[in-house]
C-alpha positions in Angstrom: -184.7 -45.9 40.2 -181.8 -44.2 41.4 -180.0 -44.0 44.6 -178.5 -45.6 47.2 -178.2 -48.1 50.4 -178.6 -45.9 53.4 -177.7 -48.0 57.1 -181.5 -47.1 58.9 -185.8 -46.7 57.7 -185.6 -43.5 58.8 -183.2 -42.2 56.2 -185.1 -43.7 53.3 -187.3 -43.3 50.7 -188.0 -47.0 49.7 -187.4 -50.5 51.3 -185.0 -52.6 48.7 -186.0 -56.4 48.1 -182.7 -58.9 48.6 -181.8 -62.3 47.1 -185.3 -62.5 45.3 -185.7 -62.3 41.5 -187.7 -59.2 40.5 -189.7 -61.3 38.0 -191.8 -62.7 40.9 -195.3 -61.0 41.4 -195.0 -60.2 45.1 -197.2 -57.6 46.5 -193.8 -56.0 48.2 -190.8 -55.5 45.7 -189.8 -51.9 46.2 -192.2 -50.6 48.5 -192.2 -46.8 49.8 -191.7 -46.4 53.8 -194.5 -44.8 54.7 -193.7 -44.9 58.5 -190.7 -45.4 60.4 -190.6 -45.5 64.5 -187.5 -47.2 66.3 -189.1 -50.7 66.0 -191.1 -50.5 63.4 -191.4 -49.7 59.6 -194.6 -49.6 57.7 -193.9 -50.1 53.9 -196.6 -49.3 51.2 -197.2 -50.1 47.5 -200.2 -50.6 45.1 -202.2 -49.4 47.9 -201.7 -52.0 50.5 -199.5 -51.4 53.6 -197.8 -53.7 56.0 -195.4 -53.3 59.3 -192.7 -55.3 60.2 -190.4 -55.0 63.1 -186.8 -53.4 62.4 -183.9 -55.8 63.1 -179.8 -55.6 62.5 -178.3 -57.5 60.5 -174.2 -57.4 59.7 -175.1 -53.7 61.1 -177.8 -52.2 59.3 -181.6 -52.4 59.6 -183.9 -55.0 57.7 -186.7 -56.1 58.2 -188.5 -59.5 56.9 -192.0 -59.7 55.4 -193.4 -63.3 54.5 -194.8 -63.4 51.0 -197.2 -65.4 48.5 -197.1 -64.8 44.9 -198.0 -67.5 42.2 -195.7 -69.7 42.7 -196.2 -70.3 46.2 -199.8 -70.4 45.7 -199.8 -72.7 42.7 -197.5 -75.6 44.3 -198.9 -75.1 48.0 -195.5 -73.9 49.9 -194.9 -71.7 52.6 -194.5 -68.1 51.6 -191.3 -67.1 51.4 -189.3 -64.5 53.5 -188.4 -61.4 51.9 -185.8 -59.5 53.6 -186.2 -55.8 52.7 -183.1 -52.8 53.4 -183.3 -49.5 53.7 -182.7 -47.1 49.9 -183.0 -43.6 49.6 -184.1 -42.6 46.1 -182.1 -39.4 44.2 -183.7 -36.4 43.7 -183.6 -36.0 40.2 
């Protein structure tokens, strides 16, 4: 995919993982943004949706969703937090 950082949810396309490897099988790891009010963002991929609360961090929005793929469920840890930034996908 193409594009770029953009500083709020409302200017985007897609939500972009950070600090996670993009072999993991999370349900979330570049969801669309379905939704967007001033606290809240709803992101959406393979069919299932979730909202999380918009916060600021080093002065652009994020938002944190917790998540269990295999690993977590195979050696029984807490799910780990995702912290997702606003992208805008080119049109190309």
């Amino acid at each position: 995919m193409i594009g770029r950082n953009v500083g709020t949810f409302s200017d985007a396309t897609h939500a972009v993982i950070a600090d996670m490897s993009l072999n993991a099988d999370y349900a979330f790891m570049l969801p669309k943004v379905v939704r967007c009010d001033a606290k809240t963002v709803t992101l959406g991929e393979g069919g299932k949706e979730i909202t999380a609360t918009i916060r600021t961090k080093r002065g652009l929005q994020c938002c944190m969703v917790e998540q269990r793929g295999a690993y977590e469920q195979i050696f029984g840890v807490k799910a780990a937090k995702c912290w997702f930034y606003p992208f805008k996908q080119d049109a190309r």
